[in-house]
N, C-alpha and C positions, 0 to 999 in steps of 0.2 A: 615481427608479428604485429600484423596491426590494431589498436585497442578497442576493446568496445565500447559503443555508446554508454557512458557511465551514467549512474541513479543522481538524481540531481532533489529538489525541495519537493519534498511532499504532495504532488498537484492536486490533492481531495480537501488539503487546508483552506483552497481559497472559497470552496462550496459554500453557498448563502445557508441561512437559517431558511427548513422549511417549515409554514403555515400551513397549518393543516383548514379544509375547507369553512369550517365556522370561525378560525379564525382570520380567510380570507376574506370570509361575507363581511364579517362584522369591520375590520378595516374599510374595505370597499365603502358599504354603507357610512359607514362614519365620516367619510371622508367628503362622500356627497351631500351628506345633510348639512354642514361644515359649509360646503361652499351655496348649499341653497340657502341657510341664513343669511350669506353673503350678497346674494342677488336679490333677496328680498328687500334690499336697503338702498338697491341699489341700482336698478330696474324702473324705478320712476320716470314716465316719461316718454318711455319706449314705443313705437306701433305696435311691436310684437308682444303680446298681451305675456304677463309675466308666469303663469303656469307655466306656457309652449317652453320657456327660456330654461323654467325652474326643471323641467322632468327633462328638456334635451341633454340639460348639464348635466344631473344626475346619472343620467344613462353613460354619457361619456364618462365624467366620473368612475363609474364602477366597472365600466369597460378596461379604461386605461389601468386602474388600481392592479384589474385581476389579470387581466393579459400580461402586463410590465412584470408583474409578481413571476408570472409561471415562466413567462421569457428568460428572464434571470438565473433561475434554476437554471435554463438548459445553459444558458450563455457561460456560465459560472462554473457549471461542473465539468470537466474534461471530459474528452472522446475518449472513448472506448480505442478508436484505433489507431487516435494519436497518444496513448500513453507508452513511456519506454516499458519494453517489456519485463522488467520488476515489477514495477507495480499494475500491470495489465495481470501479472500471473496472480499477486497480493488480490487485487479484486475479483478472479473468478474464486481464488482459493473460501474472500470473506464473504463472498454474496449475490455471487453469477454475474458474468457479463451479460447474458442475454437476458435476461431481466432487468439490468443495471439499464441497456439501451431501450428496452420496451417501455420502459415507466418513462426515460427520456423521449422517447418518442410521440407518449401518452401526453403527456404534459406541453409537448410544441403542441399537439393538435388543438386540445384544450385554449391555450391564449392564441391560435389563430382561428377558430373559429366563435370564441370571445369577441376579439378583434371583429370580424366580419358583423356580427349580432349587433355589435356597440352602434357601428354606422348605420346600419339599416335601421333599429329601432328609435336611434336617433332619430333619422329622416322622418319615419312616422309621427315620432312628437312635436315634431317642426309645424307639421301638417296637418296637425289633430284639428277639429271642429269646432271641440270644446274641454274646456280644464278635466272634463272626465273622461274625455276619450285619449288625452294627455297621460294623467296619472296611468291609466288603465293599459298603455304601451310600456311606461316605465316597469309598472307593477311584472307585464308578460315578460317582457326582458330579465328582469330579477330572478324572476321562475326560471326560465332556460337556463339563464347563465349557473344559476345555483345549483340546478341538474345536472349541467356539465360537470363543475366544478367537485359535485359527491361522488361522478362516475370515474372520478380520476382518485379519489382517496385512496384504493391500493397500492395505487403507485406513488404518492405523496408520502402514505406510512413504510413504502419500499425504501424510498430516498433519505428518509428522514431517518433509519435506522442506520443505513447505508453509511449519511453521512457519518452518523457518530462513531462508526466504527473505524473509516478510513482515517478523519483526518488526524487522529491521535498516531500513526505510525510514525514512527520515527525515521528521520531524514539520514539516511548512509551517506555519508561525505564521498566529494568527489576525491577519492585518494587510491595510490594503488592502494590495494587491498585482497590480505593472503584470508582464506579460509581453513578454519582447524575440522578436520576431520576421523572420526576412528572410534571403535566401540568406546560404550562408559567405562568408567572407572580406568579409565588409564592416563591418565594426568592431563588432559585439555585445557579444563581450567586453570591448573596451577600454569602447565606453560602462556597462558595466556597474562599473567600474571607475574610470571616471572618476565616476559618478552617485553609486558609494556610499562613494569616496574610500579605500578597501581591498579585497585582496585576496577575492574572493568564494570562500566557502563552498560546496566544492563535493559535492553529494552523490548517489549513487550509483541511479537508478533506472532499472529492468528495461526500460525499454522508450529509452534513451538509451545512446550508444556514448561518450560521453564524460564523462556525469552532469550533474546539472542543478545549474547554479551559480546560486546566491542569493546577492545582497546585500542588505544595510538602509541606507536613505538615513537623513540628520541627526536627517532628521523624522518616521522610523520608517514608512516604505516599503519592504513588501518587494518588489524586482525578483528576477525568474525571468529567466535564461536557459534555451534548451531545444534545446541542441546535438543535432542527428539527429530532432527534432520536426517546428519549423518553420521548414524551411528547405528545402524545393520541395513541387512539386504534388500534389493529391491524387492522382492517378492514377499518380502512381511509387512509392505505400506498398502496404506489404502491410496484410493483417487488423491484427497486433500495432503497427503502427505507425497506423492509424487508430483505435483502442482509445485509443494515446498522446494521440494527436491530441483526443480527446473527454476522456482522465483531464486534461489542460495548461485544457482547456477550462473544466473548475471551481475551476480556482485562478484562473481573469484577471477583477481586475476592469476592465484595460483592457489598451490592447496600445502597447506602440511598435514600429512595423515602420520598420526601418533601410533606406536605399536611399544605393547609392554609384555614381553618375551619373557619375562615370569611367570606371566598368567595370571599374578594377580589379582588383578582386572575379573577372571571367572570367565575369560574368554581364549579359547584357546589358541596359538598360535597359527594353526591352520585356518580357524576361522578369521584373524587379523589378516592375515595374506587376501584371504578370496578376497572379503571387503575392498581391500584396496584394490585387489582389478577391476572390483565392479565399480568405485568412485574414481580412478583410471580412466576407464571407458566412460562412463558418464560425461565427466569436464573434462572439456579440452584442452587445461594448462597444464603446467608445470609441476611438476609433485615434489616434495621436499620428504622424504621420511625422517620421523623423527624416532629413534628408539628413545623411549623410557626408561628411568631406572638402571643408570649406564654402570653405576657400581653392582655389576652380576657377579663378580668374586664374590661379595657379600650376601646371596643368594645359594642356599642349600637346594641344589636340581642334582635328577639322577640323571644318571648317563643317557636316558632316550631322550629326557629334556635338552640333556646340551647339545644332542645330536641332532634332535630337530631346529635349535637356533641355528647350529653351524649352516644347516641345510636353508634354513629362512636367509643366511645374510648372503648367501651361495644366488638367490631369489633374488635379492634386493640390490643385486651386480649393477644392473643399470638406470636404477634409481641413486642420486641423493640423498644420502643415509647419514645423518648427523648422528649420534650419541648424546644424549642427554640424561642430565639429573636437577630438576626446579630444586631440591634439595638444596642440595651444595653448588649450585648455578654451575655445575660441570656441562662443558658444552653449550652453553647458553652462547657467550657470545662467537664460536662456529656455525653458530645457528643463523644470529644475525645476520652476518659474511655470507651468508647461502640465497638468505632473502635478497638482503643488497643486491648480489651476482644478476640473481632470476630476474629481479626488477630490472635491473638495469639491459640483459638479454631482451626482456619484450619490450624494451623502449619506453619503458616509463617512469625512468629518471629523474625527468623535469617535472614529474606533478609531487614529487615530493615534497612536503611543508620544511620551507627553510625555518 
């Protein structure tokens, strides 16, 4: 099987700091007043009378400031459609892509037609008659470009939230990597836990109520859990939680779906079963079942309970059905040997962390 493109660094971390329009102007400005004290000293001497010099510069100046500024943003924040599809799904799930590309498109227009205003208005101070028809180009220029600059604030205060939100997501290593799936309360956590022998890393992503907990196994496997993912049917999600569903989708290179044939859990075993045809069909890997709670001698079930497990493991004939207990680490490392196998079936042996 061939692997997929894996999630690599974060690409919303490298996103500039955005400036919002007054704190554009006032840069700009600052910067040109800054260099006209400069030419005031330094201007002596010249043909070209030194207003024409002082309001050319200036113009350029607040040209270059604000155009370079908004350029930046675009240069800085990644395409829309060059992102891998993790984080392309991550970013329509936190804030829409087509808004994401509108306000980037907003903002190219903006410093190119900054850009274009800078040159022209320039030319005309060049050319002015007198120091006031001079200032009086600069002054007009200031005015458009400021106009532009406030028609773009939507999209300035879109990006600026934007950023804050992307670039905190955490970077999923490039490693194979199993996902735990299967209703609550039936040991995910703990096996995630017991699997990678320490507390898992838990971290924080938009489309989960409790954050996705990763651990790394011995042998440098990364497991996902995916608290609020999956863990019931498709038809109880909304839009942003089937978005989740398809971003979970490109991190698995295989899945372990958990099932606790007690019932303790408060979900019944017929609804365990469906679940897993429907995350079956969803992802296209490898499935690992893991039964919970493998000491079921210990377990007080009436006769239609154990007739319906015998009928579940009758079901589970052509899945990979480990037995387990995080308890007494029974079956724990069968488990491991299962991972191993699957990993090494889809060829991706070699990425594992020596």
């Amino acid at each position: 099987m061939a692997r997929k493109r894996r999630v690599e660094a974060n690409p919303f971390k490298e996103m500039p700091s955005i400036l919002y329009p007054d704190e554009l102007m006032d840069k700009a400005y600052l910067r040109a007043e800054k260099l006209a004290g400069e030419l005031r000293t330094t201007t002596r001497g010249l043909s070209t009378p030194k207003s024409r010099i002082i309001e050319d510069n200036k113009i350029r100046v607040i040209s270059s400031v604000l155009s370079d500024n908004l350029i930046k943003i675009v240069e800085k924040t990644p395409s829309v459609d060059n992102l891998q599809p993790f984080y392309r799904e991550i970013l329509e799930i936190m804030v829409g892509s087509d808004e994401f590309k509108k306000s980037l498109a907003a903002i190219q227009w903006a410093s190119d037609i900054i850009k274009r205003l800078g040159v022209q208005y320039s030319r005309r101070a060049k050319k002015a008659k007198s120091p006031q028809d001079a200032s009086f180009y600069r002054k007009q220029f200031v005015g458009r470009v400021s106009s532009i600059i406030k028609q773009i604030y939507p999209n300035l205060a879109f990006l600026g939230v934007a950023q804050n939100k992307l670039k905190n997501i955490p970077t999923v290593k490039d490693l194979p990597s199993i996902v735990i799936a299967g209703y609550p309360n039936v040991g995910k956590s703990t096996l995630l836990r017991t699997l990678t022998g320490a507390e898992p890393e838990v971290n924080t992503y938009p489309f989960t109520t409790k954050g996705l907990n990763i651990g790394y196994t011995e042998e440098g496997i990364q497991v996902v859990d995916t608290p609020g993912v999956l863990d019931r049917p498709i038809y109880e999600r909304n839009d942003i939680e089937l978005h989740a569903v398809i971003a979970i989708n490109y991190l698995s290179d295989a899945l372990i779906y958990v099932i606790d044939p007690t019932e303790h859990c408060g979900f019944t075993v017929d609804a365990q079963m469906s679940l897993l045809k429907e995350v079956e069909k969803t992802f296209s890997v490898p499935v690992i079942v893991a039964m919970t709670k493998s000491d079921l001698e210990n377990v007080d079930m009436d006769e239609d309970k154990i007739a319906r497990i015998e009928d579940m493991e009758k079901e589970l004939e052509d899945f990979n059905v480990v037995k387990v207990s995080s308890i007494n680490k029974e079956g724990i490392e069968s488990l491991k040997f299962e991972i191993l196998e699957t990993i090494d079936k889809i060829g991706l042996s070699e990425l594992i962390e020596q």
